[in-house]
N, C-alpha and C positions, 0 to 999 in steps of 0.2 A: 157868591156871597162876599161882601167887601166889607161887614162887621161881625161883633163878638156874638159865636151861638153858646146859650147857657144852658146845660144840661144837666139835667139830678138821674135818670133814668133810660135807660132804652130797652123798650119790650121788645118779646118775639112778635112775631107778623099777629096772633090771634091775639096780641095782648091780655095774656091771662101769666105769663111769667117776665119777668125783669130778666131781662140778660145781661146788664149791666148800670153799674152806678156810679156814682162820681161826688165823693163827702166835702164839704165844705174846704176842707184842704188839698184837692186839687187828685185826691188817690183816686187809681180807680179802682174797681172789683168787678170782674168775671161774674157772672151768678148761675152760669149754665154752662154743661157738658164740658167741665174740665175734673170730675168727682166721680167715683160708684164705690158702694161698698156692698158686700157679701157674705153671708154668712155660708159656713163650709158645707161641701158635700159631702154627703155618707155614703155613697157608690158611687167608684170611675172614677173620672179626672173634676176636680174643678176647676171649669170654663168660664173665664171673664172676657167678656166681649163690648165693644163700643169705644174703642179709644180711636179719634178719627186720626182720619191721613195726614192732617198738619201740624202733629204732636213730633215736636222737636226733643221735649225730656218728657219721660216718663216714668212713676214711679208705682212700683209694688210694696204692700206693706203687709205686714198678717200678725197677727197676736195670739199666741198661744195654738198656734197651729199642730195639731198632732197625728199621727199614724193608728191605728189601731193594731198593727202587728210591725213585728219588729226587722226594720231596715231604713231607708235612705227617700227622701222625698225629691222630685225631681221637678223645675221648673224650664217650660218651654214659652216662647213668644208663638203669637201666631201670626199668620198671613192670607187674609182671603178668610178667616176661619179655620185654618189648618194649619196647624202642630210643625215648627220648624225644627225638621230634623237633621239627618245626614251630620256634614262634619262642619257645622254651621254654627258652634260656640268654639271658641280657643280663648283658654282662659289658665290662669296661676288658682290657686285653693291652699289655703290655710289653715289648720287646726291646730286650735291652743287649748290641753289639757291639764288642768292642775295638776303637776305632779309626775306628768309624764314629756316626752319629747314632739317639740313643734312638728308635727305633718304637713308635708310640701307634697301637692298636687301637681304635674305639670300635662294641660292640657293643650299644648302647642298646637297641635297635630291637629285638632278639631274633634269636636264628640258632639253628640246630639241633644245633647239637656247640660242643664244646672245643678248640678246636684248637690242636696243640701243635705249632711249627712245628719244621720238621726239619731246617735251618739248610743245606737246597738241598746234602743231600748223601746217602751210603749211609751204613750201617755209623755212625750217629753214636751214640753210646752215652749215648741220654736217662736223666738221674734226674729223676723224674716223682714230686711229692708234692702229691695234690690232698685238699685238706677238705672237707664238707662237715657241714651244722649246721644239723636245721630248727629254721625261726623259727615257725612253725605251721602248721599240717597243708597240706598240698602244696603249700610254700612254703621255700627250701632256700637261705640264704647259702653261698657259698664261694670258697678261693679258692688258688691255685696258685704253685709254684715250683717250675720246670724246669733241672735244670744239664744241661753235655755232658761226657761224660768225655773224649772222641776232643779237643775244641776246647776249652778251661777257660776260652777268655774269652767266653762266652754264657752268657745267661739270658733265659728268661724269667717275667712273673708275671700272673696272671687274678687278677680279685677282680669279683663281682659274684652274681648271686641266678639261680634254678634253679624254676621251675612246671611239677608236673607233674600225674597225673590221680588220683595214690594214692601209698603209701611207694614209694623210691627200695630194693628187692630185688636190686641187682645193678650193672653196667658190662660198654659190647659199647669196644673198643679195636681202631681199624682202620686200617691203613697206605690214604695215599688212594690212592697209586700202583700197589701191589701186595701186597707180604706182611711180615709181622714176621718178620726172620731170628734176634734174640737178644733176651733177656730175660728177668727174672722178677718177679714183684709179688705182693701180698699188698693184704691188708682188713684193716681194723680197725673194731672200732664197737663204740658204750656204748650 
């Protein structure tokens, strides 16, 4: 083609969705499979699955995410469908308590989850925003900010690196005590 092609649109093959579009100022917008959202499970882990293989940042988000017994929520990437374990996060952790003394985590060493602490109550209304960003193939910076809606004076923050055996396709999210009673969250990824 040796002239201008003008495009407002590009569907899928069946053309019944836009996958992309192109506004009169020259932006473009994705319209397909960079998005899911979720509403929580009440038994097990909730499993988020569908993030493809050429997702360079990915992002985790939850609002009001809660436990229904009291302890610590733990998030994993998965691979293949399957829960990356082993000593496959190393990571720093942060807690800032109104009133009391900063908590330092240090996760060098590797450990098998995320762990988002539950601030040793029920019903605590996590906002959970985790990055992720691979640096080269099975090899994944990222890193975290946790507030409480229920207590406003908590936080916490992760920062540290993610190995695992192939792309990062998904996240399992598990109450360690017993079951997520509310929440919702969403993916993102480029």
């Amino acid at each position: 083609m040796t002239s201008t092609l003008k495009v407002s649109t590009l569907q899928d093959p069946q053309n019944s969705d836009t996958a992309l579009s192109i506004d009169s100022s020259g932006r473009v917008e994705i319209k397909q499979n960079h998005t899911a959202t979720f509403n929580y499970a009440t038994s097990g882990a909730w499993t988020f699955t569908g993030v493809p293989s050429f997702a360079k940042k990915i992002t985790l988000v939850t609002h009001n995410l809660s436990a229904d017994t009291q302890g610590d929520i733990y998030v994993r990437v998965t691979v293949g469908g399957t829960r990356v374990m082993g000593t496959a996060y190393k990571y720093s952790e942060g807690r800032l308590s109104n009133g009391q003394a900063v908590i330092v985590n240090n996760n060098a060493a590797g450990t098998d989850r995320i762990e988002v602490n539950g601030f040793n109550g029920v019903a605590n209304l996590l906002n959970y925003i985790l990055n992720i960003y691979e640096i080269e193939t099975n090899l994944y910076a990222f890193n975290t900010t946790v507030s409480n809606d229920t207590y406003g004076t908590f936080g916490v923050f992760h920062h540290g690196t993610i190995t695992t055996g192939g792309p990062i396709d998904g996240f399992d999210i598990i109450a360690s005590g017993g079951n997520l009673d509310s929440g919702k969250a969403r993916i993102f990824w480029e």
